[in-house]
C-alpha positions in Angstrom: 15.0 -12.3 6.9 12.9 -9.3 6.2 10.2 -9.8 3.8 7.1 -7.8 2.4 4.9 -9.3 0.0 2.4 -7.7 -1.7 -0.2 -9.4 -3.5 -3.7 -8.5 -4.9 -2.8 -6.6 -8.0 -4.5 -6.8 -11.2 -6.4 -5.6 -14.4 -9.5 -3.4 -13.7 -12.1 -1.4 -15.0 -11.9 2.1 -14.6 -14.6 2.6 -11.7 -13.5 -0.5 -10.3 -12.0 -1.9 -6.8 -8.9 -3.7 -5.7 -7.7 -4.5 -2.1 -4.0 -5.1 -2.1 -2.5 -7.2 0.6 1.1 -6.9 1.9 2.1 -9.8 4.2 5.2 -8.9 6.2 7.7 -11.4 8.3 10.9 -10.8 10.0 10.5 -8.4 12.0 8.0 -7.2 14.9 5.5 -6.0 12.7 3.1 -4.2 15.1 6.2 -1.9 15.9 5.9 -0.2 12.7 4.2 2.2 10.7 3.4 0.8 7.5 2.7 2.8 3.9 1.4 2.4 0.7 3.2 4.0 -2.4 3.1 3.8 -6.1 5.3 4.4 -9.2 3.5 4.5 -12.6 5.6 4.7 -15.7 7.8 7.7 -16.0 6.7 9.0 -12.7 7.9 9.4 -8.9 6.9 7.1 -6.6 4.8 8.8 -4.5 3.0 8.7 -1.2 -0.5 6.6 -1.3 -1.5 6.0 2.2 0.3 5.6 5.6 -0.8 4.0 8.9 0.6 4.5 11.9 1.9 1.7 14.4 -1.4 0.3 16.5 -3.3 1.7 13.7 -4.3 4.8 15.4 -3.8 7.2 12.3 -3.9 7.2 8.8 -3.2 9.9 6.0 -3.7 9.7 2.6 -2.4 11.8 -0.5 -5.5 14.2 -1.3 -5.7 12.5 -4.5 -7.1 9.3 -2.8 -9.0 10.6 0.4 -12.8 9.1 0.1 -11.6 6.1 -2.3 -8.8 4.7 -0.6 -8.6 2.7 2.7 -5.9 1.8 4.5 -5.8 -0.7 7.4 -3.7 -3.3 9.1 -3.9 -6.7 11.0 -1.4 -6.8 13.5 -2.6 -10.5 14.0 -1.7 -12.0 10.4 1.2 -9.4 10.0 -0.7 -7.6 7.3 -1.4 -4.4 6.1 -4.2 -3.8 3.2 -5.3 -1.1 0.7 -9.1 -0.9 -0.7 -9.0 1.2 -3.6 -12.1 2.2 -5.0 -13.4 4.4 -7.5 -9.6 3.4 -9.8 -8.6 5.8 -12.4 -6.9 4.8 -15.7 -4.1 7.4 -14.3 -3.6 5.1 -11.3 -2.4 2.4 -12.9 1.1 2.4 -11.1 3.7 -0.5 -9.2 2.1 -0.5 -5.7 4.7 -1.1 -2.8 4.0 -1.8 0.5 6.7 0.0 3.2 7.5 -0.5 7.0 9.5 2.0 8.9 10.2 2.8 12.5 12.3 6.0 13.0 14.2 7.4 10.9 17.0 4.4 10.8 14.5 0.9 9.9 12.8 1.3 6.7 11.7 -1.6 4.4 10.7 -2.6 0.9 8.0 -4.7 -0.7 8.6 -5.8 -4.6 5.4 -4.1 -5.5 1.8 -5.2 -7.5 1.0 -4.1 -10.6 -2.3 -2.4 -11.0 -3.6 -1.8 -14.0 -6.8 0.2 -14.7 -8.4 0.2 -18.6 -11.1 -0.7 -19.7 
């Protein structure tokens, strides 16, 4: 059974830092490129960060580049997101995703992050 769980969400500060965690299991997690997205209320979701399989390359929405890092741990089956520098306008649902091609693509539940001070 497919699962991504993310975990590490939270009330912050604006100015502050989070690192979300998203723990995957089910399937060969290495294989996949793994994203970050976010949905705040009334809004798309929209594309956070991305990280390719082996952890090679990474892109980010412009919005993020120089406060947000994403990286992975093939090891523990885990991909993270530091987020520094958070906005009250990035308080959003952050979900985790794993795809490979265009045919395997998966969900997390998503972490709520809220920023306010």
């Amino acid at each position: 059974q497919v699962q991504l769980v993310e975990s590490g969400g939270g009330l912050v500060q604006p100015g502050g830092s989070l690192r979300l965690s998203c723990a995957a299991s089910g399937f060969i997690f290495r294989w996949y490129a793994m994203s970050w997205y976010r949905q705040g209320p009334g809004k798309e979701r929209e594309l956070v960060a991305a990280i390719t399989s082996g952890g090679g390359s990474t892109n980010y929405a412009d919005s993020v580049k120089g406060r947000f890092t994403i990286s992975r741990e093939d090891g523990k089956n885990t991909v993270y997101l530091q987020m520094n520098s958070l906005k009250p306008d990035e308080s959003a649902v952050y979900y985790c995703e794993a795809t490979r091609g265009d045919a395997l693509r998966y969900w997390g539940q998503g972490t709520q992050v809220t920023v306010s001070s």
